[in-house]
Backbone as JSON, one array per atom type, in Angstrom:
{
  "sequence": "XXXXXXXXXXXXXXXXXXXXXXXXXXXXXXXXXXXXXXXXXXXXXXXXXXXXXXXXXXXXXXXXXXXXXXXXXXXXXXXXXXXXXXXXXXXXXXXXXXXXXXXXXXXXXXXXXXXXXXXXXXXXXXXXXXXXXXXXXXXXXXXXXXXXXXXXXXXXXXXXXXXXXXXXXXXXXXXXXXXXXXXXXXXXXXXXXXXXXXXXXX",
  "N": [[0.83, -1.21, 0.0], [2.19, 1.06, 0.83], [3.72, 1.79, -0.86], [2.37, 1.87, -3.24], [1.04, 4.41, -2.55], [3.45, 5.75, -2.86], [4.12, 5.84, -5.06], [1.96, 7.25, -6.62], [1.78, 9.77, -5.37], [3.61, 10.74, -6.07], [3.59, 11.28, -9.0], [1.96, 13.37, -8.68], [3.44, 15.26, -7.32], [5.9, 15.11, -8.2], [8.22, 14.43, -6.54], [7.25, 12.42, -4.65], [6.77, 10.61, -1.52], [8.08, 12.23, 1.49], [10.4, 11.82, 3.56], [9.57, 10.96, 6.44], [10.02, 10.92, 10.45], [7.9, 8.8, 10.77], [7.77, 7.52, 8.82], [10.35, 6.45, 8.03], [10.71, 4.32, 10.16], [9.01, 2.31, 9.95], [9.97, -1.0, 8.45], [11.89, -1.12, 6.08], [11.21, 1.7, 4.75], [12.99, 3.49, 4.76], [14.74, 2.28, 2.37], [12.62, 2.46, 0.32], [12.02, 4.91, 0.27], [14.37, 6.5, -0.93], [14.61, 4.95, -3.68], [15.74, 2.67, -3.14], [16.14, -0.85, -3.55], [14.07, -3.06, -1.54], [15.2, -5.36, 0.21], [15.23, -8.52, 0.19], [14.55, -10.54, 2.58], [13.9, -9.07, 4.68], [11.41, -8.11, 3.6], [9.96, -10.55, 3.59], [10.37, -11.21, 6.49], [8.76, -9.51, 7.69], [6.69, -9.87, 6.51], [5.6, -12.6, 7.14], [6.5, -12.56, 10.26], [5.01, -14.17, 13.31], [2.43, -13.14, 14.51], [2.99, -10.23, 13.93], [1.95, -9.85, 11.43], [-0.35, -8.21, 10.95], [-0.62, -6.05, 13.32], [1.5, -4.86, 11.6], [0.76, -4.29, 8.92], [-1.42, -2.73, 9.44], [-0.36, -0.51, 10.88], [1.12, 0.55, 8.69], [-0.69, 1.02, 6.82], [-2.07, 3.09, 8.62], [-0.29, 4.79, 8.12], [0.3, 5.54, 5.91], [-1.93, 6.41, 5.03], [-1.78, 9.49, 6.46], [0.4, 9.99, 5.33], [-1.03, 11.08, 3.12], [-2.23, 13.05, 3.95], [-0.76, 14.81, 4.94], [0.76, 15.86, 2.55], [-1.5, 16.66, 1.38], [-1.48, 19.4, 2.94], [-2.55, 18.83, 5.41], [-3.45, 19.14, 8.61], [-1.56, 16.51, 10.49], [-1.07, 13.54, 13.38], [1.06, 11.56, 13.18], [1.44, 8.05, 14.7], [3.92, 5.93, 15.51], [3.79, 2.06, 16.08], [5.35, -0.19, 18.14], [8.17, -0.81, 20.48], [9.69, 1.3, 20.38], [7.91, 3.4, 20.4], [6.39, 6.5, 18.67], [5.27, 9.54, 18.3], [4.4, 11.96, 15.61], [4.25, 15.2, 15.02], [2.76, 16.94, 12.14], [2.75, 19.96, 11.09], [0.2, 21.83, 8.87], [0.94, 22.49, 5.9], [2.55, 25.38, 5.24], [1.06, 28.33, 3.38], [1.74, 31.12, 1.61], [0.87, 34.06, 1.12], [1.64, 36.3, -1.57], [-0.48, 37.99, -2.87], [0.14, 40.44, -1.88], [2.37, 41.29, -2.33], [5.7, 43.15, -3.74], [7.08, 44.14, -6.89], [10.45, 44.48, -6.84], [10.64, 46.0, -4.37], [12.95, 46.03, -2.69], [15.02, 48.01, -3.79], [13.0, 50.89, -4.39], [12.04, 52.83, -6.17], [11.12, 56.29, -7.63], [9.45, 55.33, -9.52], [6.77, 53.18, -10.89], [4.86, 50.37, -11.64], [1.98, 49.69, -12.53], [-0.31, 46.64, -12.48], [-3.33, 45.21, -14.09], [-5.47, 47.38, -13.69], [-7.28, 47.57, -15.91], [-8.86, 46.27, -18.4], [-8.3, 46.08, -21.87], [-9.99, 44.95, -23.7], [-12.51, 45.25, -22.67], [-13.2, 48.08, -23.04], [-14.9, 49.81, -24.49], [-15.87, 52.76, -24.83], [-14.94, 55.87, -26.6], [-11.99, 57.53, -26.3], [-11.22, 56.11, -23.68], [-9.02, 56.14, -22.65], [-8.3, 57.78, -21.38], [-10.23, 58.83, -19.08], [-9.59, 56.46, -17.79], [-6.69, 57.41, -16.64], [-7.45, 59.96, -16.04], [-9.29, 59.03, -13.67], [-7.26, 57.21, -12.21], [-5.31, 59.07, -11.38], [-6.53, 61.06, -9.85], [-7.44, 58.84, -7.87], [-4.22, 58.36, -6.86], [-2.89, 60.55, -6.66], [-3.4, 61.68, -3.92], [-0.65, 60.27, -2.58], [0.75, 61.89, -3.39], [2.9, 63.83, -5.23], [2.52, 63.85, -8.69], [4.28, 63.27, -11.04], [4.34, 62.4, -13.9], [1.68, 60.16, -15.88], [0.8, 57.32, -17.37], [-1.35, 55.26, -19.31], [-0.61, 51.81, -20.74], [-2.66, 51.72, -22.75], [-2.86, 49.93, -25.33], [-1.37, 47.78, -24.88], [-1.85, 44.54, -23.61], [-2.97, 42.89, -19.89], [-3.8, 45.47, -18.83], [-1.84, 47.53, -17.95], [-0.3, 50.22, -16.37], [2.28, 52.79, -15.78], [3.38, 55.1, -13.72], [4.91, 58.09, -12.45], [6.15, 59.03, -9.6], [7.17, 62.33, -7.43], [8.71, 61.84, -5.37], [10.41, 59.36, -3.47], [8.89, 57.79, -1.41], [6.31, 58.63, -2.14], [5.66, 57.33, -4.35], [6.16, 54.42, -2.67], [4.35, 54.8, -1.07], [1.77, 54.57, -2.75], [1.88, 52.45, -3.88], [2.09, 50.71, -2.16], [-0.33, 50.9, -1.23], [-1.59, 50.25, -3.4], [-1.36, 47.29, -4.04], [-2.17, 43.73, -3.84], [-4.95, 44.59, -3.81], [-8.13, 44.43, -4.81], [-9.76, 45.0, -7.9], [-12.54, 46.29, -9.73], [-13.01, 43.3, -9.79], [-10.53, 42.24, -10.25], [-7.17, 41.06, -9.38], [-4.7, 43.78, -8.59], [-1.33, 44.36, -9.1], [1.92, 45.49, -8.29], [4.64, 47.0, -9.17], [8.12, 47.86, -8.86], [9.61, 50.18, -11.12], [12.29, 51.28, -13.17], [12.96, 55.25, -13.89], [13.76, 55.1, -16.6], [12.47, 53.12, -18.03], [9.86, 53.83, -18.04], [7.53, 54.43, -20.38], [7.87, 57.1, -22.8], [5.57, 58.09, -24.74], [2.25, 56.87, -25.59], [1.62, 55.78, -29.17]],
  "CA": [[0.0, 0.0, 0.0], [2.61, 2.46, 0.77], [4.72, 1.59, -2.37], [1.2, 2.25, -4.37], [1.12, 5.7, -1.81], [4.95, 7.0, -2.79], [4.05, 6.51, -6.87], [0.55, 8.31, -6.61], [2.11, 11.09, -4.55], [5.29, 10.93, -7.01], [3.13, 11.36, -10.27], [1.53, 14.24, -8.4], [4.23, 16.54, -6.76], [7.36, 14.89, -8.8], [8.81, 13.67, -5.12], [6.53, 11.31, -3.66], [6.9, 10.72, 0.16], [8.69, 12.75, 2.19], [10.91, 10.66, 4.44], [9.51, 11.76, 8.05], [10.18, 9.71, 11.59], [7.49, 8.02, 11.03], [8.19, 6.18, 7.56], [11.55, 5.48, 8.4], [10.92, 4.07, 11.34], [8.79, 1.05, 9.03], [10.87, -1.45, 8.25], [12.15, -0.99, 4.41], [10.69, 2.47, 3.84], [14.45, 4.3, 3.86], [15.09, 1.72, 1.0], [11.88, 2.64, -0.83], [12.05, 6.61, -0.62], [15.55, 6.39, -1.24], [14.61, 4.26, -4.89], [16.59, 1.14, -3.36], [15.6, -2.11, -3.45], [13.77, -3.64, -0.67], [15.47, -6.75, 0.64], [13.46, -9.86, 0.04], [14.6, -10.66, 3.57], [13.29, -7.69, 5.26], [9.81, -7.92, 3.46], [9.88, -11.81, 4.0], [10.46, -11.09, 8.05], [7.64, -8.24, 7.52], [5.06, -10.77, 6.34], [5.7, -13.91, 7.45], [6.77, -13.04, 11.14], [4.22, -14.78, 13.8], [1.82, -12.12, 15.23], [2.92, -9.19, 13.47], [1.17, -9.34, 9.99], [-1.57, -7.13, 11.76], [-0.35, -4.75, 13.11], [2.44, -3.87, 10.8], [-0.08, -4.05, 8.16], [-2.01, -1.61, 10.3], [0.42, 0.95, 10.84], [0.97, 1.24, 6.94], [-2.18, 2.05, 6.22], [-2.95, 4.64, 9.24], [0.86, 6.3, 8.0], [-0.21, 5.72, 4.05], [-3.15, 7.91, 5.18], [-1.56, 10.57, 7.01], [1.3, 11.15, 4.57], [-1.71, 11.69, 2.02], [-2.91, 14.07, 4.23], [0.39, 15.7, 4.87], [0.89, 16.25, 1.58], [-2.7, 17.81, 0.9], [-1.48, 20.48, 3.58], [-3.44, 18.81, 6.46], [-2.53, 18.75, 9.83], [-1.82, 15.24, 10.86], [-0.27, 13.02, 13.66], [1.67, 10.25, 13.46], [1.98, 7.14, 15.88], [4.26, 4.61, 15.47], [3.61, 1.26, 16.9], [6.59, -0.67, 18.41], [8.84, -0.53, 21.7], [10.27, 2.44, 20.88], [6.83, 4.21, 19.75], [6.8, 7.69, 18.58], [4.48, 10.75, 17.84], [5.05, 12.93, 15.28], [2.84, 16.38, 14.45], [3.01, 17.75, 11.12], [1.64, 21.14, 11.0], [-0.04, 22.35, 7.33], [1.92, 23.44, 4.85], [2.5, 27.34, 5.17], [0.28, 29.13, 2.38], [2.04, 32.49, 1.42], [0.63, 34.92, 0.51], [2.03, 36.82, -2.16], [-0.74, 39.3, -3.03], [0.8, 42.54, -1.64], [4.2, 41.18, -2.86], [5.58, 44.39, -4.43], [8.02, 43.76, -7.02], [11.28, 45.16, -6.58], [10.6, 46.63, -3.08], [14.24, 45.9, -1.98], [15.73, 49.15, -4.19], [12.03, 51.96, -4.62], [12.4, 54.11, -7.17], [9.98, 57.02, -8.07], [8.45, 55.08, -10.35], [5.53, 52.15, -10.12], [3.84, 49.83, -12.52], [0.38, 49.05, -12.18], [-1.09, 45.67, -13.37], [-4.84, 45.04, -13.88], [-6.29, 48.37, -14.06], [-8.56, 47.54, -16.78], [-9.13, 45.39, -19.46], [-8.65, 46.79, -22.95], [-10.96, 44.22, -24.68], [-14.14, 45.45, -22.29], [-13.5, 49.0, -22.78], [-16.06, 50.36, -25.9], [-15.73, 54.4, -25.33], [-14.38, 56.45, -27.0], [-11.28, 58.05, -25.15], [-11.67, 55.28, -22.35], [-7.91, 55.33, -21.78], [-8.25, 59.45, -20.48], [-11.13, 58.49, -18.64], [-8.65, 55.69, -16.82], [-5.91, 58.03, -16.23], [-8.21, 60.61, -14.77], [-9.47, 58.38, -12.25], [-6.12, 56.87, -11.39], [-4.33, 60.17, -10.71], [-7.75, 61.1, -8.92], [-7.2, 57.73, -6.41], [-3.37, 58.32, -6.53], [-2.49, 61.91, -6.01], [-3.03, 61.55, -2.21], [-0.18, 59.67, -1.81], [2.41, 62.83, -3.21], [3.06, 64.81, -6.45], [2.39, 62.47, -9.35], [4.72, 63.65, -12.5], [3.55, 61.25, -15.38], [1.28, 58.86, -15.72], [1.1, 56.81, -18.8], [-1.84, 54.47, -19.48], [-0.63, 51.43, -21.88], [-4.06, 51.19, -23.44], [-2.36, 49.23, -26.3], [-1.23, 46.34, -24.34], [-2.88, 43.57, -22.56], [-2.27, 43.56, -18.69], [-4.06, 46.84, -17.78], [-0.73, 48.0, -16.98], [-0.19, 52.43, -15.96], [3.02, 53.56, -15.11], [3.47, 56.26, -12.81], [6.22, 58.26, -11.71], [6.03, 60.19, -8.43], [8.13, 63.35, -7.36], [9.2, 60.97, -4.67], [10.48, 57.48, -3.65], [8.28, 57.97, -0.55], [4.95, 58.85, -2.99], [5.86, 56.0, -4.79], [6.16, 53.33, -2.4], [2.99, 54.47, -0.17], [1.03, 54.14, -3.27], [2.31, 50.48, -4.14], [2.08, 49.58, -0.5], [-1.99, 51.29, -0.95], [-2.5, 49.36, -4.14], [-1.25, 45.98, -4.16], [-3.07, 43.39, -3.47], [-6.02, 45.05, -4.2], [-9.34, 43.68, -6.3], [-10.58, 46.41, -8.76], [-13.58, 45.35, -10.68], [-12.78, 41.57, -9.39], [-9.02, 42.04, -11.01], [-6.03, 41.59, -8.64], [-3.77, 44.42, -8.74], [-0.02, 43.93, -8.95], [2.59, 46.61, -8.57], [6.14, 46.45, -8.92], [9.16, 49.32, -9.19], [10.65, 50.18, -12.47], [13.25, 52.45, -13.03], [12.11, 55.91, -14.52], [13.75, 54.87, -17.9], [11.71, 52.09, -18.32], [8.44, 54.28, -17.81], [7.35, 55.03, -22.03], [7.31, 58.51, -23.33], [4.21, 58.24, -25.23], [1.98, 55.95, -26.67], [1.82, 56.19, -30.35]],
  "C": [[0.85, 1.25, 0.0], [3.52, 2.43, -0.65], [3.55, 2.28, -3.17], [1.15, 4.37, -4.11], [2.1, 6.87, -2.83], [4.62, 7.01, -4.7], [3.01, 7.06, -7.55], [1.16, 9.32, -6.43], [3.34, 11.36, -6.05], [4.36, 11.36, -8.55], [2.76, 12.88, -9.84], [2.21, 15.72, -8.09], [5.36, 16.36, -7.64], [8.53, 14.3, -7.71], [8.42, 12.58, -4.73], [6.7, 11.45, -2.22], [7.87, 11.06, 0.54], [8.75, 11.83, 3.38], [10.64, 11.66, 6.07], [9.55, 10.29, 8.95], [9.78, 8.76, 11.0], [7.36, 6.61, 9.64], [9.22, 5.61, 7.86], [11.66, 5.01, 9.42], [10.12, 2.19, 10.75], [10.26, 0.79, 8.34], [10.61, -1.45, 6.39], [11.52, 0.43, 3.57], [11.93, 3.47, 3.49], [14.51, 3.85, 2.46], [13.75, 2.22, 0.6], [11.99, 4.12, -1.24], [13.51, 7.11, -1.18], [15.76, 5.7, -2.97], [15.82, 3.08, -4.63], [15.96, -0.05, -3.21], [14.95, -2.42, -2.37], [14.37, -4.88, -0.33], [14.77, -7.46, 1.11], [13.51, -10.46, 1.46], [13.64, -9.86, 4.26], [11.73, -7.49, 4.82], [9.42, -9.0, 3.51], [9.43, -11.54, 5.3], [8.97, -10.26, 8.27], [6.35, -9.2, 7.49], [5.0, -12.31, 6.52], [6.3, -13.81, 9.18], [5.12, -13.03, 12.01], [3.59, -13.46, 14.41], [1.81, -10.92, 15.12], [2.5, -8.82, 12.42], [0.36, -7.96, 10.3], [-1.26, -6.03, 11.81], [0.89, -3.96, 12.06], [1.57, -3.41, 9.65], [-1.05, -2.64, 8.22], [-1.4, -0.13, 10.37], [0.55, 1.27, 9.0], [0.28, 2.05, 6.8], [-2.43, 3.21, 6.86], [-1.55, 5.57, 8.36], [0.74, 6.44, 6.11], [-1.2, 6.93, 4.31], [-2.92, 8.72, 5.84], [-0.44, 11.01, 6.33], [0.31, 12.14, 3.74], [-2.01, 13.02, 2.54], [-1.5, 15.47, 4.45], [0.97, 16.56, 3.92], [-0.34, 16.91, 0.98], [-2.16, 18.93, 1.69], [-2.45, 20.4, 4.75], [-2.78, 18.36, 7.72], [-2.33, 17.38, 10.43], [-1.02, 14.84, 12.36], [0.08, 11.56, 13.85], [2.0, 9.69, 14.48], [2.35, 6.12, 15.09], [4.29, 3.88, 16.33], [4.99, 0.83, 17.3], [7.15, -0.23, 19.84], [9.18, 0.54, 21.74], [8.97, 3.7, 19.91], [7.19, 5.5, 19.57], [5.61, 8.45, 17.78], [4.89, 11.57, 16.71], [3.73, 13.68, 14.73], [3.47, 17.01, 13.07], [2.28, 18.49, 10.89], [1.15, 21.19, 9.09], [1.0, 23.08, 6.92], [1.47, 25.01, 5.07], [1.95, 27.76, 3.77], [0.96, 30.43, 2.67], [1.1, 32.94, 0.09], [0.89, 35.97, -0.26], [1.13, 38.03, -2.62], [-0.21, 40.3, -3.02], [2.0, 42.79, -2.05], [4.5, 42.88, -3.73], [6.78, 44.49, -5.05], [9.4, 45.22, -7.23], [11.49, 46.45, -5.29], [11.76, 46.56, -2.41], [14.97, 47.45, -2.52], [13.98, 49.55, -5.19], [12.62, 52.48, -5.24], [11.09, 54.98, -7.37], [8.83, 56.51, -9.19], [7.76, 53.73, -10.43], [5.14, 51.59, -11.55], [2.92, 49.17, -11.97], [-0.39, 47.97, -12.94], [-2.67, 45.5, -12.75], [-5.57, 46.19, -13.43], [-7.25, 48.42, -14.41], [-8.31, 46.41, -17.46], [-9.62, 46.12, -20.69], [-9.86, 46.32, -24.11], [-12.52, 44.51, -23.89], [-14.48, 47.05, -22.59], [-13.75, 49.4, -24.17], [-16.19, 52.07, -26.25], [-14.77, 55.13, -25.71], [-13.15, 57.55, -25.95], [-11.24, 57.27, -24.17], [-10.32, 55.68, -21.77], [-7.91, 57.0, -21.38], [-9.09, 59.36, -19.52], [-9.97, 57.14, -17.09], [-7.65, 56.45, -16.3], [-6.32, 58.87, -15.15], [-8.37, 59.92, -13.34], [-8.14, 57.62, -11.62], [-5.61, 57.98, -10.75], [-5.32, 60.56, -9.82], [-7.47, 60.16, -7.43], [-5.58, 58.05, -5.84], [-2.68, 59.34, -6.01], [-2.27, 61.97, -4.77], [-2.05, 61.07, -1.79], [1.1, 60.65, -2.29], [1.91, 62.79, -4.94], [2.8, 63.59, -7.6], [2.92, 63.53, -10.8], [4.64, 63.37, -13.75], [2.71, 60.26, -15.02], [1.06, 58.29, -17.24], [0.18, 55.03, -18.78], [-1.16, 52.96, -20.82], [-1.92, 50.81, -22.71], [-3.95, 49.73, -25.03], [-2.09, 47.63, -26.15], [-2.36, 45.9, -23.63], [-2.31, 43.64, -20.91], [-2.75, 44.68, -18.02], [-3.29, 47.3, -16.87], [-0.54, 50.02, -17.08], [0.75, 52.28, -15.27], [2.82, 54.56, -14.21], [4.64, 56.99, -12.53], [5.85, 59.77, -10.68], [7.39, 61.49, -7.99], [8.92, 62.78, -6.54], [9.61, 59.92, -4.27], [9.08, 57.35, -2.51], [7.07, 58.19, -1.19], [4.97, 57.38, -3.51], [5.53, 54.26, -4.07], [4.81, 53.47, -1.51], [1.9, 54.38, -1.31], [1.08, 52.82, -4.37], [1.85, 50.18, -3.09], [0.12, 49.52, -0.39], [-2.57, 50.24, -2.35], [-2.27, 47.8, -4.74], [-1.89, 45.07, -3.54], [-4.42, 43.39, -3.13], [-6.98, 44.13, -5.08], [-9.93, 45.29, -6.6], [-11.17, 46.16, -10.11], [-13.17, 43.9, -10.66], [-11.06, 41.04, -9.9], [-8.29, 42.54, -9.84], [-5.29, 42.8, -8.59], [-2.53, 44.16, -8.2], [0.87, 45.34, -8.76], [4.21, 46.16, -8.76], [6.97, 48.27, -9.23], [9.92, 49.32, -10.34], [11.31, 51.71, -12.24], [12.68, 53.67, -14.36], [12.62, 55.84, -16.3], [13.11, 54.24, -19.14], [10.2, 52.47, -18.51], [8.47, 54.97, -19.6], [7.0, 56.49, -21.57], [5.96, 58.57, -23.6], [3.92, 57.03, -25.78], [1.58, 56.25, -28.32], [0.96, 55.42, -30.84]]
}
């Protein structure tokens, strides 16, 4: 069962089972997550010794079903049976959250790109992309002088530069719009350097 376990999981993540206490503590599961042989001894002794079919059989299965769960990201704990028994807790996998991520926040520069703004394939009026600008510099102004802004109505991405008089303008209006939903669209931001911000669109 756990052999069937580690090449389910292995099709799935590209690893298979993660060697914790409580696998290697079954006899022959180093050799299996390891891709070595099992010794026909060792799985002979396994199923043919007097009184232990059971429970070794037993433990498999509860630790077959708590890697699975380990590997969904569910909290589990393991008991192994035996003289020298043992507990083990595996918390859920950590979920990051990247939303507010803000790229290139290690070196701010005055200037910002804005993803998911809009969507150029919903917008039908005439002028729409002055109409977007307006209301950006409108939401963004508050956060300090705003020296360009520069819709790319052209591309996909509903991406708008910006460039503020400040690094300090700049990064409090990344820090105000990342991770944002606007009209059900994430917003992304990241820092580009003001060379990178287009003159015009053409």
């Amino acid at each position: 069962m756990i052999q069937c376990v580690h090449v389910a999981l292995a099709q799935l993540n590209g690893t298979g089972l993660i060697a914790t206490p409580s696998l290697v503590l079954i006899p022959g599961m180093s050799a299996l997550l390891s891709g070595t042989a099992i010794p026909q001894a060792t799985a002979d002794t396994t199923e043919h010794s007097a009184g232990a079919q059971k429970p070794q059989v037993t433990q498999i299965a509860n630790v077959a079903e708590e890697a699975i769960n380990a590997a969904l990201g569910l909290s589990v704990n393991l008991t192994v049976a035996g003289p020298d028994s043992a507990t083990v807790v595996l918390s859920p996998a950590t979920i990051v959250d990247d939303s507010k991520k803000i790229g290139g926040s290690d070196s701010p520069t005055v200037s910002i790109l804005v993803y998911n703004m809009y969507d150029k394939d919903e917008e039908t009026e005439d002028n729409w992309e002055e109409d977007i600008k307006e209301e950006f510099e409108e939401e963004c102004s508050k956060f300090g002088e705003l020296c360009n802004i520069v819709v790319m109505y052209k591309e996909t991405g509903g991406k708008i530069y910006a460039v503020f008089g400040t690094v300090e303008g700049a990064k409090a209006c990344a820090e105000s719009l990342a991770g944002r939903y606007f009209d059900k669209r994430l917003i992304r931001v990241e820092f580009v350097t003001e060379d990178e911000v287009p003159k015009q669109i053409i």
